[in-house]
One Martini backbone bead per residue (centre of mass of N, CA, C, O) as a GRO file, in nm:
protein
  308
    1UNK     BB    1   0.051   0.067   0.010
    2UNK     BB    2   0.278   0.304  -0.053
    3UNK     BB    3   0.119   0.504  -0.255
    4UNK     BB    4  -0.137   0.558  -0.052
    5UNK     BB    5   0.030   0.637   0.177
    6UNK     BB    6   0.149   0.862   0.069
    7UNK     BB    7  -0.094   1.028  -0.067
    8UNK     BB    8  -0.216   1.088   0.255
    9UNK     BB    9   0.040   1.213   0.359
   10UNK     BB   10   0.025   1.455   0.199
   11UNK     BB   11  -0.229   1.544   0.361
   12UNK     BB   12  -0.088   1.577   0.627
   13UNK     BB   13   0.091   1.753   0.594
   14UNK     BB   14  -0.126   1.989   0.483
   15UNK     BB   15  -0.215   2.063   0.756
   16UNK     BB   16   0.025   2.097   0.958
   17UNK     BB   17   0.132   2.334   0.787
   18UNK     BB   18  -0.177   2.454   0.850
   19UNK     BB   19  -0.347   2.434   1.103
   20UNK     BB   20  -0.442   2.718   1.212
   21UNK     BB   21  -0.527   2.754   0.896
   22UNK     BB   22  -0.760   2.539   0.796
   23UNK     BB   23  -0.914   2.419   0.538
   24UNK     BB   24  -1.187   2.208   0.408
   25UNK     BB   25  -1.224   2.313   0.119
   26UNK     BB   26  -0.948   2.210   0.021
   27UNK     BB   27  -0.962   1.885   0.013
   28UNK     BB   28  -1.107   1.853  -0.289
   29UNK     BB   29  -0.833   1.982  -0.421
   30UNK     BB   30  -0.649   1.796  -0.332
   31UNK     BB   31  -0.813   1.510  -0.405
   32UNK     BB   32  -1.077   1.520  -0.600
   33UNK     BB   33  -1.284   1.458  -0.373
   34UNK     BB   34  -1.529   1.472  -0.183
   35UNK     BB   35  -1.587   1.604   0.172
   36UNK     BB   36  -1.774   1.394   0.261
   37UNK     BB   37  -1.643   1.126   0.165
   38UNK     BB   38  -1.338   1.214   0.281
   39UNK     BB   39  -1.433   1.196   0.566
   40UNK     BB   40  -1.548   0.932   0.614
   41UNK     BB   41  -1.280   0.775   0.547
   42UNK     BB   42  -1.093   0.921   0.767
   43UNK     BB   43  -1.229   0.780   0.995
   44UNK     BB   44  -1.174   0.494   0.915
   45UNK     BB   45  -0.900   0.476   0.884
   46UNK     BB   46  -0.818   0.702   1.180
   47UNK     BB   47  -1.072   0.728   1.408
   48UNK     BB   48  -1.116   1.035   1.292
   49UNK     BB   49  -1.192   1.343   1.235
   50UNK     BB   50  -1.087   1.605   1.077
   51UNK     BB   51  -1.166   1.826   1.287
   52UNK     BB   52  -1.071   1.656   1.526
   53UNK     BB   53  -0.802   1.655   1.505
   54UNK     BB   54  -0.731   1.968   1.419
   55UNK     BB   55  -0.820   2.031   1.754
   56UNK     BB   56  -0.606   1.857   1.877
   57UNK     BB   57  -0.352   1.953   1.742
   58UNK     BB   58  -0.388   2.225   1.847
   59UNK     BB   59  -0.394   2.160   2.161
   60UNK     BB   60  -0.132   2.039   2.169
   61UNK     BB   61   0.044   2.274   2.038
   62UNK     BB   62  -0.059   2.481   2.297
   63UNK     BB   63   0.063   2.304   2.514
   64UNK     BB   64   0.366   2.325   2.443
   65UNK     BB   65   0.377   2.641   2.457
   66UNK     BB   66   0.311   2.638   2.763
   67UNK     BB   67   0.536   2.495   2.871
   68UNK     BB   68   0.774   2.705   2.744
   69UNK     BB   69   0.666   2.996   2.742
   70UNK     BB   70   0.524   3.122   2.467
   71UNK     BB   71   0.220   3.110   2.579
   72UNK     BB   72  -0.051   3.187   2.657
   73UNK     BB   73  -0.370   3.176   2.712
   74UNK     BB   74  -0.497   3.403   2.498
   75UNK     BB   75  -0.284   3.327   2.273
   76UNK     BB   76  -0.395   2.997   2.284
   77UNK     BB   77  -0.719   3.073   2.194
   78UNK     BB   78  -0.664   3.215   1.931
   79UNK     BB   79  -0.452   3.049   1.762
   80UNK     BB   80  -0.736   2.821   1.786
   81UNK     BB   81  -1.036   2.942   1.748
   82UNK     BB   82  -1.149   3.114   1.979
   83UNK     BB   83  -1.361   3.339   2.150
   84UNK     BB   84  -1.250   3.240   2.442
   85UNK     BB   85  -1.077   3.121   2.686
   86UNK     BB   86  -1.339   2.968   2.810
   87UNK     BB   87  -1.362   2.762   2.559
   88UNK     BB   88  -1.063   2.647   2.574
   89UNK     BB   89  -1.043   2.564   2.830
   90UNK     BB   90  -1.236   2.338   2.826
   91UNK     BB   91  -1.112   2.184   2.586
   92UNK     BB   92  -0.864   2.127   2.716
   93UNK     BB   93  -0.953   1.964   2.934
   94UNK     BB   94  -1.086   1.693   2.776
   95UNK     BB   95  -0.799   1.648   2.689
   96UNK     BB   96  -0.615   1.683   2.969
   97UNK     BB   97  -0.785   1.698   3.253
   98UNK     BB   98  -0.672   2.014   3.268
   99UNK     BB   99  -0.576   2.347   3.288
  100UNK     BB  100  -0.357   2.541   3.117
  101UNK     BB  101  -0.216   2.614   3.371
  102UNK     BB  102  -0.162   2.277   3.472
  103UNK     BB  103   0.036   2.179   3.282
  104UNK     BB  104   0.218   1.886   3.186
  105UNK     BB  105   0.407   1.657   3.074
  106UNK     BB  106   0.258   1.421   3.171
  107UNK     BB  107   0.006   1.514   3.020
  108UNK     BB  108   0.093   1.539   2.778
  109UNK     BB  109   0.197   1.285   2.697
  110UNK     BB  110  -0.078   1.115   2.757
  111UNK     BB  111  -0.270   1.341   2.571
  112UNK     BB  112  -0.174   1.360   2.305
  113UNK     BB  113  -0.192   1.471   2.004
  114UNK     BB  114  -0.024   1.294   1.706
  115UNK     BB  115   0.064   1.261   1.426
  116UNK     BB  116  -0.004   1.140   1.154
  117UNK     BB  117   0.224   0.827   1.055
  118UNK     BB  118   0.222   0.595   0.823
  119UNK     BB  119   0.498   0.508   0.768
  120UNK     BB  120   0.435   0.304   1.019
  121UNK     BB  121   0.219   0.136   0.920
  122UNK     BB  122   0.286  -0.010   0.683
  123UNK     BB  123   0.466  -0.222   0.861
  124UNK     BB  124   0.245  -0.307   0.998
  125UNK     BB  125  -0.025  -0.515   1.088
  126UNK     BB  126  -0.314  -0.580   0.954
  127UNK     BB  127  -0.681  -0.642   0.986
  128UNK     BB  128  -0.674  -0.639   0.667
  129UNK     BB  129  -0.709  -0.813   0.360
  130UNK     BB  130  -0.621  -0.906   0.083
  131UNK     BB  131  -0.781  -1.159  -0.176
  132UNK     BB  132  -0.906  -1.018  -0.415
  133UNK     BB  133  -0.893  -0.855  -0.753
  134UNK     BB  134  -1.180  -0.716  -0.976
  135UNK     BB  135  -1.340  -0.556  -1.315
  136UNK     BB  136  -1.644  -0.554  -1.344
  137UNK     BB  137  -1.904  -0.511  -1.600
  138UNK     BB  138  -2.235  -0.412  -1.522
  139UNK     BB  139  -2.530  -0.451  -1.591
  140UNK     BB  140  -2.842  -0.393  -1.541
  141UNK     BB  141  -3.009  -0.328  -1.253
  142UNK     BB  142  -3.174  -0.414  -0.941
  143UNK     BB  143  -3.270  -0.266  -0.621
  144UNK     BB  144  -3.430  -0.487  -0.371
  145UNK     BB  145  -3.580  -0.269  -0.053
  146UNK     BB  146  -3.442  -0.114   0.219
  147UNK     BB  147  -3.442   0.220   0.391
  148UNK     BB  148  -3.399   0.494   0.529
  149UNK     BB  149  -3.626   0.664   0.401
  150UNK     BB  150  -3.843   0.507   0.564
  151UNK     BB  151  -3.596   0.438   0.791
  152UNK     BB  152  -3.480   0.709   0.987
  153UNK     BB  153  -3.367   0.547   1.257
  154UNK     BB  154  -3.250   0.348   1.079
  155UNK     BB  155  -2.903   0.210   1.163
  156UNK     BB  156  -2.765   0.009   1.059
  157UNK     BB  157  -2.845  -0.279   1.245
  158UNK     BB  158  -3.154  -0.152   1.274
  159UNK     BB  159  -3.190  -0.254   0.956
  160UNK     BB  160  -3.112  -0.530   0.962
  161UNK     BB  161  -3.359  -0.625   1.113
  162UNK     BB  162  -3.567  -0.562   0.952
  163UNK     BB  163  -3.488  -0.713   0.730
  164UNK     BB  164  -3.512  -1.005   0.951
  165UNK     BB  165  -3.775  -1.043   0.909
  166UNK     BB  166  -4.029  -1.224   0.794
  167UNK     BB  167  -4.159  -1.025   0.564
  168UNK     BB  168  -3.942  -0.933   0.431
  169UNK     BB  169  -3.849  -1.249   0.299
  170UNK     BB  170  -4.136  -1.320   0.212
  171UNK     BB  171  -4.104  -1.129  -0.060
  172UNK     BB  172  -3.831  -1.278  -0.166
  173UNK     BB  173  -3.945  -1.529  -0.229
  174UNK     BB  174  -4.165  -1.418  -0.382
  175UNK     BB  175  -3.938  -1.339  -0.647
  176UNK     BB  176  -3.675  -1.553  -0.715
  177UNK     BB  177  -3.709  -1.619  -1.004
  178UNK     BB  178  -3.617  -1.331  -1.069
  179UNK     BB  179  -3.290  -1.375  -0.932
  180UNK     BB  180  -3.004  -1.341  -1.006
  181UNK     BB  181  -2.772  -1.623  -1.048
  182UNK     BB  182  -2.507  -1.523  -1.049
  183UNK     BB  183  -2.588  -1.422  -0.714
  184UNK     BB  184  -2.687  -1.676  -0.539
  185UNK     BB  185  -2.468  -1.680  -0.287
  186UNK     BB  186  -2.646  -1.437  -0.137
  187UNK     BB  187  -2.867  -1.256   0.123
  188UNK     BB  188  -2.709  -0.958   0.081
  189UNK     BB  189  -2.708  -0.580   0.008
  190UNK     BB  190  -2.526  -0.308   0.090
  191UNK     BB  191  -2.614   0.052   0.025
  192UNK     BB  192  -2.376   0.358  -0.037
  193UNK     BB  193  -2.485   0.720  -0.046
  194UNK     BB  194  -2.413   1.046   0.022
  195UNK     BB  195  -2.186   1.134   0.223
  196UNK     BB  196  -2.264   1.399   0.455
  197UNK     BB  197  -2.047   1.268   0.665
  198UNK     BB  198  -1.832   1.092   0.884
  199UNK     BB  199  -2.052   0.904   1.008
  200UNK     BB  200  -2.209   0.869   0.781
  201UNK     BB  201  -2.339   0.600   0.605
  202UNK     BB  202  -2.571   0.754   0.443
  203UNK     BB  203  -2.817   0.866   0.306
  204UNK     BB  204  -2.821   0.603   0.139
  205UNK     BB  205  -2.940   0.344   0.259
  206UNK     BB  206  -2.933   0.003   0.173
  207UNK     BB  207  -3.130  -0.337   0.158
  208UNK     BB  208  -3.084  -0.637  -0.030
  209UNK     BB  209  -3.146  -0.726  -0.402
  210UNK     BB  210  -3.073  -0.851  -0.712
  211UNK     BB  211  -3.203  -0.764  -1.031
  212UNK     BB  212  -3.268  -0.759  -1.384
  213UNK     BB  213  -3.569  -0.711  -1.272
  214UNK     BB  214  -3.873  -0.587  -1.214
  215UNK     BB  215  -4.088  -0.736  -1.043
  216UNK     BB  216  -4.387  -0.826  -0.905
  217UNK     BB  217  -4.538  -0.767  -0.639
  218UNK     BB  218  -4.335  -0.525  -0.460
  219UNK     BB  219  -4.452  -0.376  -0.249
  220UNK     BB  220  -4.294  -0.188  -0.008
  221UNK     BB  221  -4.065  -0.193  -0.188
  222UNK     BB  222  -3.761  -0.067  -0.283
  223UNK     BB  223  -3.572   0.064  -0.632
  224UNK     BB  224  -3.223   0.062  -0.720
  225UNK     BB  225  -3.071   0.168  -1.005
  226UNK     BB  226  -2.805   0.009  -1.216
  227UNK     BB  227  -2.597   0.075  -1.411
  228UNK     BB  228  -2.381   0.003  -1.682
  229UNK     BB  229  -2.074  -0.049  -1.541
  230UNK     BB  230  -1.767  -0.011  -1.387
  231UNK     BB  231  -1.567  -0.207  -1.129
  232UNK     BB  232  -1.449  -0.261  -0.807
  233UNK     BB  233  -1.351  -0.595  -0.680
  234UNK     BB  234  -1.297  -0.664  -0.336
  235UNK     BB  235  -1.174  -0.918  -0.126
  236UNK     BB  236  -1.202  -0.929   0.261
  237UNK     BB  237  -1.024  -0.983   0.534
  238UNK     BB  238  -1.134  -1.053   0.884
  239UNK     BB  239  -1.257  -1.117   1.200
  240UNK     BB  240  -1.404  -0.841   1.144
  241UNK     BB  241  -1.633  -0.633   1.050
  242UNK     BB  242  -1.489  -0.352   1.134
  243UNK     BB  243  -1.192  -0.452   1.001
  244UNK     BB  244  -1.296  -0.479   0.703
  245UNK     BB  245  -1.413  -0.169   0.676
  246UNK     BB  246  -1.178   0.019   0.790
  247UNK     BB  247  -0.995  -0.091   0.507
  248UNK     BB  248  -1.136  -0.140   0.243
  249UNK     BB  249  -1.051   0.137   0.105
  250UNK     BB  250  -0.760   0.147   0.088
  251UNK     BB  251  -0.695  -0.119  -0.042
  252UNK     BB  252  -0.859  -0.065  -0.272
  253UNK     BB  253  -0.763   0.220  -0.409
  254UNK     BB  254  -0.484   0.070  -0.459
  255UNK     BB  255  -0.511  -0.176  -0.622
  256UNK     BB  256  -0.668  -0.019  -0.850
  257UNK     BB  257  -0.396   0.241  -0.927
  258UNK     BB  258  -0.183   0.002  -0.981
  259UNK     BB  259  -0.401  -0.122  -1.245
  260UNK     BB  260  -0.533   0.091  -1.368
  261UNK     BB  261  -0.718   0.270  -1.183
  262UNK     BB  262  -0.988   0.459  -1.075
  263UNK     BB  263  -1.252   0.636  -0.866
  264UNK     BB  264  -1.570   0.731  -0.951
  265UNK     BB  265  -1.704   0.986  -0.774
  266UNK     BB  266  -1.940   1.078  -0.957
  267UNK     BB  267  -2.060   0.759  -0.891
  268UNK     BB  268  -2.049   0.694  -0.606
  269UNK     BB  269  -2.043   0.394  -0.436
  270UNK     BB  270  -2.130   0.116  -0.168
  271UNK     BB  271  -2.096  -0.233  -0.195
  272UNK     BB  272  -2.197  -0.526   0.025
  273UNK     BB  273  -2.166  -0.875   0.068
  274UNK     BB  274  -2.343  -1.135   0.185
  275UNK     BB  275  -2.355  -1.408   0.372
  276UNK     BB  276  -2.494  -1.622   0.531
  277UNK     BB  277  -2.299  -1.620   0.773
  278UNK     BB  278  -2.269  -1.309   0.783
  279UNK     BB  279  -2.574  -1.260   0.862
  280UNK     BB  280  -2.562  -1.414   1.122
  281UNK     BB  281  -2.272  -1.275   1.203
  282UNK     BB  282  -2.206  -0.969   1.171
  283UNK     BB  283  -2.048  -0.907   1.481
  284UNK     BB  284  -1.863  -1.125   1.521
  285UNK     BB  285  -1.583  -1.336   1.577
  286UNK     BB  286  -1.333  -1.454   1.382
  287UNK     BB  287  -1.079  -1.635   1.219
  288UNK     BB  288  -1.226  -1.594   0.888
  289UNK     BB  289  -1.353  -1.337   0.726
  290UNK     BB  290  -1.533  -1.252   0.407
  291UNK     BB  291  -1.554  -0.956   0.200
  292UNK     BB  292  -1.772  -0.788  -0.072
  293UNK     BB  293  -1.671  -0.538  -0.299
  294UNK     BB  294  -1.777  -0.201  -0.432
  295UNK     BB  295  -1.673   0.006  -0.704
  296UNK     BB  296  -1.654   0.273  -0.889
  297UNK     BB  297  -1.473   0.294  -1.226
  298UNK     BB  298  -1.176   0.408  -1.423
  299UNK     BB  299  -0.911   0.363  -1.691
  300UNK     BB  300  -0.641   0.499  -1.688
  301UNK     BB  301  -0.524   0.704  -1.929
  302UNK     BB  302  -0.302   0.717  -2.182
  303UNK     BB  303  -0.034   0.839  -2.312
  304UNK     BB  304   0.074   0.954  -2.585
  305UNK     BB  305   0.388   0.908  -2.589
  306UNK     BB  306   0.651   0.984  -2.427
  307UNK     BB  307   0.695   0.949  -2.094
  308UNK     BB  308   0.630   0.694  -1.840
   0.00000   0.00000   0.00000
């Protein structure tokens, strides 16, 4: 994942050269990538919002100030975008537990948010890997199923309840014969698109199963059209859902840049296959878990002639 490290590493690196005055509007022309698509990644990636990082890498480096005796109260209110050393002060104990008059190193040492430094993760063992990538094309579909848009209160797995529930099952087995066979080794597929924040499943969360056609007598499901497109596909290991969804996106975006593939955010949404098996213990810990990811993407234009 070295060229994947390297590139997301130089956008760390232009934060914290203005981590000050650092605007997030910025993102997007750094990445290509939309600002909202690229915070939702960056929090699975890192554990933290853009925001949040932001936040506290200004505090701790204001706590550092503050120890050597270069900032003021004041002055480090101002410097990290407070309106009031009042507002610094609570955020500032949150992070260290104690007031900006009372830092010590022992408290700093403990409690600092450290610059995100990937070239050390490279190296480590990570929670997911690939197992396997290709690049299909895929005829038109229909995904049916349910979604936020009717439960909006349903988000991740009280969606998933409710896909579980009998009468939801009982609609897509009436309607079996005209389910894609080339697919029908799945129990179901998540889809998520429109990704509004750091936090978000996405605006549109959807569970369903897909079909060639639209079948008849489809009662209360939703219907989401999937055009023909190109695709990448990779199949992901590890112990648990939440340790191959934290990496399945940096690990799917190098292997597909390494083969001569981009990302496709114009018209990005992110597919995830579950199976018997995953469908059954979503949450559990296994020995060796795989799931299947799809993104749209684009094979990235060779320029003719010249130096390649």
């Amino acid at each position: 994942m070295e060229n994947f490290i390297t590139e997301k590493q130089k956008i760390i690196d232009v934060i914290e050269d203005n981590l000050m005055a650092f605007d997030l509007s910025e993102i997007e022309s750094l990445t290509g990538v939309p600002l909202s698509l690229y915070q939702r990644f960056f929090s699975y990636m890192y554990g933290i919002s853009i925001p949040a990082y932001i936040r506290k890498r200004k505090l701790t480096l204001s706590a550092s100030k503050l120890l050597l005796g270069e900032w003021s109260v004041m002055t480090a209110s101002l410097e990290c975008g407070y309106e009031d050393s009042s507002s610094f002060s609570r955020a500032f104990k949150k992070l260290f537990q104690v007031a900006p008059s009372e830092i010590t190193i022992k408290k700093f040492e403990e409690f600092q948010v450290k610059k995100i430094d990937l070239t050390n993760l490279s190296n480590q063992n990570t929670k997911a890997n690939l197992v396997s990538v290709d690049y299909p094309v895929i005829h038109e579909q229909y995904l049916l199923g349910i979604s936020t848009k009717r439960y909006p209160a349903k988000v991740g797995s009280s969606l998933w309840e409710v896909f579980r529930s009998d009468s939801v099952f009982e609609k897509f087995s009436a309607m079996e014969s005209n389910l894609n066979n080339k697919n029908d080794d799945y129990i179901a597929v998540a889809y998520m698109s429109d990704f509004s924040d750091s936090d978000s499943l996405g605006q549109e969360y959807m569970i369903g199963r897909l079909y060639d056609k639209i079948p008849p007598d489809l009662g209360d499901l939703e219907i989401k059209k999937l055009d023909c497109m190109q695709l990448v596909h990779s199949k992901i290991k590890g112990r648990t859902i939440d340790d191959i969804i934290a990496g399945a996106y940096a690990i799917t975006c190098d292997i597909a840049n390494k083969n001569g593939y981009n990302i496709d955010y114009q018209s990005f949404f992110w597919l995830e296959y579950y199976s018997d098996e995953q469908f059954g213990e979503m949450y559990a810990q296994h020995e060796e878990l795989i799931l299947d990811f799809y993104m749209p993407c684009k094979k990235i234009k060779e320029r003719s002639g010249g130096i390649k």
